[in-house]
C-alpha positions as CSV (number, residue, x, y, z in Angstrom):
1,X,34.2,-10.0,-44.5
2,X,34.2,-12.4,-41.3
3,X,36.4,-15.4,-41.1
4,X,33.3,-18.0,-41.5
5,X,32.0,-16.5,-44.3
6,X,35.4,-16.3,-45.8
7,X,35.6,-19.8,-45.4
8,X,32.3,-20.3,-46.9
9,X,33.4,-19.1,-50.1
10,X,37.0,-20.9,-50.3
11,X,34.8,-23.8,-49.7
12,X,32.7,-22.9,-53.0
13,X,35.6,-21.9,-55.0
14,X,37.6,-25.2,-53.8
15,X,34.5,-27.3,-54.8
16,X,34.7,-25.6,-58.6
17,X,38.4,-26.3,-58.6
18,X,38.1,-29.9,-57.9
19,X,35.3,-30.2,-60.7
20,X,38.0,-28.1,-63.0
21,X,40.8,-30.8,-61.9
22,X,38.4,-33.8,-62.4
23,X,36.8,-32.7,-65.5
24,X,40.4,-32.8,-67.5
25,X,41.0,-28.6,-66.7
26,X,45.0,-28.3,-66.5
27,X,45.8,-26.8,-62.8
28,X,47.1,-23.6,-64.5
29,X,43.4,-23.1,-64.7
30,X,42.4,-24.5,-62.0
31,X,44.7,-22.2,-59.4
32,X,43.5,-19.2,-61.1
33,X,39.9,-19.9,-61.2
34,X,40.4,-20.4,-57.5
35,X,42.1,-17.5,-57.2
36,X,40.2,-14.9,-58.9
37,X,37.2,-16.1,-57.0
38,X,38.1,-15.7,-53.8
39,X,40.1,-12.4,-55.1
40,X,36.7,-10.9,-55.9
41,X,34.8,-11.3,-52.5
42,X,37.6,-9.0,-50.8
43,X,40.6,-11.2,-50.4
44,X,44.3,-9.5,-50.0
45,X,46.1,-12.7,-51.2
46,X,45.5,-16.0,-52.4
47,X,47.7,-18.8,-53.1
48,X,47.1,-21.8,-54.7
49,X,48.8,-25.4,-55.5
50,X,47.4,-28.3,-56.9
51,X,48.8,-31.3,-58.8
52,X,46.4,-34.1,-60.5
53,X,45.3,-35.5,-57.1
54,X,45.4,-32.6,-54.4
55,X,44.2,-28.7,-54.4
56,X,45.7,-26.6,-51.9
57,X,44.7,-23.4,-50.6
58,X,45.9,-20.3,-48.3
59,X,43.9,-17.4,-48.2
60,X,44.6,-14.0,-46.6
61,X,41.9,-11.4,-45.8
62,X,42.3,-7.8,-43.9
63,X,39.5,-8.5,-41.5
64,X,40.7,-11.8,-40.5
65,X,44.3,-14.1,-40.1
66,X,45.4,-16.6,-43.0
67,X,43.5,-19.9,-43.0
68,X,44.4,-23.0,-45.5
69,X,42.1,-25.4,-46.9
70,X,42.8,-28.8,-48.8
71,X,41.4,-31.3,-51.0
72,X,42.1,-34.5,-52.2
73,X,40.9,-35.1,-55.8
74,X,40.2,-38.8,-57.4
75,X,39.4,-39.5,-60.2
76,X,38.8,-37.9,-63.7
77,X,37.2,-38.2,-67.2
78,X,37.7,-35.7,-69.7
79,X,33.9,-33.6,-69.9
80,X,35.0,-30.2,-71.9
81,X,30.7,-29.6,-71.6
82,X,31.3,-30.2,-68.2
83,X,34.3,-27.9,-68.1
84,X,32.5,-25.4,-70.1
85,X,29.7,-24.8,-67.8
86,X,32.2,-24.4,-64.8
87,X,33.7,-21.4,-66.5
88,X,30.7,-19.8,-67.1
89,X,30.0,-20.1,-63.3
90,X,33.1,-19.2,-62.3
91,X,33.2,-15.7,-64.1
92,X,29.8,-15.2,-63.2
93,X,31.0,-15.6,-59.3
94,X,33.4,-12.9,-59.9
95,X,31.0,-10.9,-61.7
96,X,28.0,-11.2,-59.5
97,X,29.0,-12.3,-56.4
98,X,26.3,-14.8,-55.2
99,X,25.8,-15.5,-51.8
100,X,27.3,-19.5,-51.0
101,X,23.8,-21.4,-51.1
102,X,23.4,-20.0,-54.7
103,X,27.1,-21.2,-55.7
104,X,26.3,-24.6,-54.1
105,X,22.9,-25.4,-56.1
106,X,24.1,-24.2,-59.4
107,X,27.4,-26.1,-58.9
108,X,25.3,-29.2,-57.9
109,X,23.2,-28.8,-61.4
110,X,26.2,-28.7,-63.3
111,X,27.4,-31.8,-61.5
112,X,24.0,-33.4,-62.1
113,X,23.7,-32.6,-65.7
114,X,22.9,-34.4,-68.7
115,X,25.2,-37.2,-69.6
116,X,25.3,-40.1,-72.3
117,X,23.0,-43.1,-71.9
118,X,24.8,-46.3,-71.5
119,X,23.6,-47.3,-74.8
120,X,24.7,-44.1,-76.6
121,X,27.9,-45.1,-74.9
122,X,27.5,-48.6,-76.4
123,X,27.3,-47.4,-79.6
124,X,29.8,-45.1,-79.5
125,X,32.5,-47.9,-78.6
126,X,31.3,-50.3,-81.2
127,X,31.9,-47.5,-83.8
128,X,35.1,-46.2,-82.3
129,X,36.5,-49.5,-82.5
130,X,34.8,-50.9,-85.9
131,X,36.2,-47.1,-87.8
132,X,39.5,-47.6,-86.4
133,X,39.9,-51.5,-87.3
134,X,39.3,-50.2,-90.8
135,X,41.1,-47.4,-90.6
136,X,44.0,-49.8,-90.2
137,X,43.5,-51.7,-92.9
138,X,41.0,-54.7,-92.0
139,X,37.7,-56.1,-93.8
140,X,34.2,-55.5,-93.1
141,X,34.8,-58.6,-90.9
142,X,37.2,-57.0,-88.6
143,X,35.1,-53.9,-88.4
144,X,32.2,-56.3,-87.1
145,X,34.6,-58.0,-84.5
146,X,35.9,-55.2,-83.5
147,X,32.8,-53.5,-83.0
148,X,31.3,-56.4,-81.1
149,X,34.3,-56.7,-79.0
150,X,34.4,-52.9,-78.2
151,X,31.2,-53.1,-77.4
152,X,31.8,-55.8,-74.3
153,X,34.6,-53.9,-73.4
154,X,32.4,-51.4,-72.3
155,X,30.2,-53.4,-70.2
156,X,33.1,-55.0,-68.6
157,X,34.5,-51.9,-67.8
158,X,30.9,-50.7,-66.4
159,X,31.0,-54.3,-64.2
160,X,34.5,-53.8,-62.9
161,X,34.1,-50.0,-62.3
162,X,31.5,-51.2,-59.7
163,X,34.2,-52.6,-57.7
164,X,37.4,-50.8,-55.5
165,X,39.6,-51.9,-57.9
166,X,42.2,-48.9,-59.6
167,X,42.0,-47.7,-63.7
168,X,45.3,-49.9,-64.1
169,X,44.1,-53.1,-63.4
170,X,41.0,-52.0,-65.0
171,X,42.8,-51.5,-67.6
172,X,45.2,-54.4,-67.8
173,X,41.5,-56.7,-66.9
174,X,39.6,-54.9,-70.6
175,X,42.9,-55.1,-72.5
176,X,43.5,-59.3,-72.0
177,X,39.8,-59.8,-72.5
178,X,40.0,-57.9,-75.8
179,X,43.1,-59.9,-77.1
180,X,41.8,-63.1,-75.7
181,X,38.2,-62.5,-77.8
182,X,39.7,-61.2,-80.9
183,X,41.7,-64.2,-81.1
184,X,38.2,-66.7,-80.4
185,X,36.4,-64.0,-83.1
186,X,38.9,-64.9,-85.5
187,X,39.1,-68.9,-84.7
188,X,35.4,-69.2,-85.1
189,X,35.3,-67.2,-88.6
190,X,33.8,-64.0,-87.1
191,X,36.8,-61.9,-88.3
192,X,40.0,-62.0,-90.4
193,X,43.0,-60.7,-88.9
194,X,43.2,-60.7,-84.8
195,X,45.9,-57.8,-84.5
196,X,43.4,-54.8,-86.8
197,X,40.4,-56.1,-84.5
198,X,42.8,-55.5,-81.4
199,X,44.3,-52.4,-82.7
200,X,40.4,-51.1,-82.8
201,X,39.8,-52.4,-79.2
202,X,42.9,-50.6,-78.0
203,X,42.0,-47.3,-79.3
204,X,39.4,-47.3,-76.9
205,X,41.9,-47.8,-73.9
206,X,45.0,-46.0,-75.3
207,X,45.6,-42.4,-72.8
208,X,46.5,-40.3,-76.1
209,X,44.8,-37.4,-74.6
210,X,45.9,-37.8,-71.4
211,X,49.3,-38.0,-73.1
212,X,48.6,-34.3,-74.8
213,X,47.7,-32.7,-71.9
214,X,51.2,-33.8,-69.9
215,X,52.8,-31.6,-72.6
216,X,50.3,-29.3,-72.1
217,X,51.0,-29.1,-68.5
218,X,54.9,-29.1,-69.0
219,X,54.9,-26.7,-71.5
220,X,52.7,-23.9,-69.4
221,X,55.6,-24.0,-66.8
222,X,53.2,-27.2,-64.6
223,X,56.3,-29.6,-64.4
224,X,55.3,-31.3,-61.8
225,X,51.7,-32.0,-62.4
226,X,53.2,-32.3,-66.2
227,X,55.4,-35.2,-65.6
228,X,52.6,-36.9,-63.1
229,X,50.3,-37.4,-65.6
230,X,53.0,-38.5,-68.5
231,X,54.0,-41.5,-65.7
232,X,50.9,-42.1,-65.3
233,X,50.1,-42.2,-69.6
234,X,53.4,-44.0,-69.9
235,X,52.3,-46.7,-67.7
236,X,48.6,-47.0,-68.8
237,X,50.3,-47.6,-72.3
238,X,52.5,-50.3,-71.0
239,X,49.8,-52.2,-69.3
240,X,47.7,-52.1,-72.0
241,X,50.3,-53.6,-74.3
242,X,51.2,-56.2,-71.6
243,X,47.5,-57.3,-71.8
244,X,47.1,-57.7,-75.5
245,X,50.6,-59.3,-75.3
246,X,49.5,-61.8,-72.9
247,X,46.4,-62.8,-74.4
248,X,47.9,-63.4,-78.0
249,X,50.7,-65.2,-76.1
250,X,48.7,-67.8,-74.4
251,X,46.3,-67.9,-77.6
């Protein structure tokens, strides 16, 4: 195999690897789907490292020298359909070996699959936060705040994802407006008790999974990429509550 269709195929196998990363894969995964990939079109040697936000890649063939490739990887959402569908490719790369152009279009499909209308996503917030606001312990008043609140959440999440600025301050933007207007719900008689209508809202912000897979990552031997995304929980967490805090402060 020449160089520049070597490359050809790291660039295919990078591309799956950066959808692994952004879809919520840990990197375990994502170095060896990488690897066996480019393993199985001929490759002596491959060596792989990738944390949350970079991927990089050295690969050593017998008819040409070592070349590296890197990528930079932002931002995620956890898709396991998504995820799913990029293992089936992947082992069907190293099973059938397709030329690049095929790897690119089916990898493009995948990208460009189905997804959750915004108003299935609506609804899915307003019942996230209603169930949980009971869950805790409030009234069929709470559950309607709550669900009403997690509802505008969303679309202000949706507005300020339009913009440059980062899932912190998103975060620390939804989490005020969702103290501020479970304390205005519960001054105009809407709902009963301001902190179960919050504690719904924050369920919808709170990075417990994100939280799991740091352990995840730690305990498969990923410290690094482990302990980056347990900061990175840690401190999502702490805005959040910062937010709520402030709102119910100045309230």
């Amino acid at each position: 195999m020449k160089r520049e269709e070597a490359e050809k195929y790291l660039f295919c196998a990078m591309s799956i690897g950066e959808q692994l990363l952004m879809s919520g894969a840990e990197v375990g995964r994502v170095e060896d789907t990488i690897r066996r990939i480019c393993m199985s079109y001929g490759a002596v040697r491959v060596d792989v490292f990738s944390i949350t936000s970079s991927i990089v890649t050295t690969m050593y063939g017998e008819d040409f020298e070592a070349f590296t490739q890197t990528r930079r990887v932002s931002g995620m959402e956890n898709n396991l359909h998504k995820l799913d569908q990029l293992n089936r490719l992947s082992r069907k790369i190293c099973e059938t070996h397709p030329a690049p152009e095929e790897i690119r279009r089916e990898l493009l499909e995948i990208q460009n699959g189905p997804r959750y209308s915004f108003g299935m996503q609506l609804f899915i917030y307003a019942v996230i936060s209603g169930s949980f606001s009971v869950f805790f312990g409030g009234d069929w008043k709470d559950m309607l705040a709550s669900a009403v609140i997690g509802v505008l959440l969303k679309l202000l999440q949706f507005l300020v994802g339009k913009t440059s600025v980062n899932g912190l301050l998103t975060a620390l933007i939804c989490s005020i407006a969702g103290g501020f207007l479970a304390n205005i719900f519960v001054f105009l008689g809407i709902g009963t008790h301001e902190d179960l209508i919050s504690i719904g809202n924050i369920m919808l912000l709170i990075p417990g999974l994100a939280l799991t897979n740091s352990l995840r990552d730690m305990f498969a031997g990923d410290t690094i990429t482990g302990l980056i995304r347990f900061m990175e929980s840690v401190l999502l967490a702490v805005i959040i509550a910062l937010g709520f805090t402030v709102a119910n402060f100045v309230m």
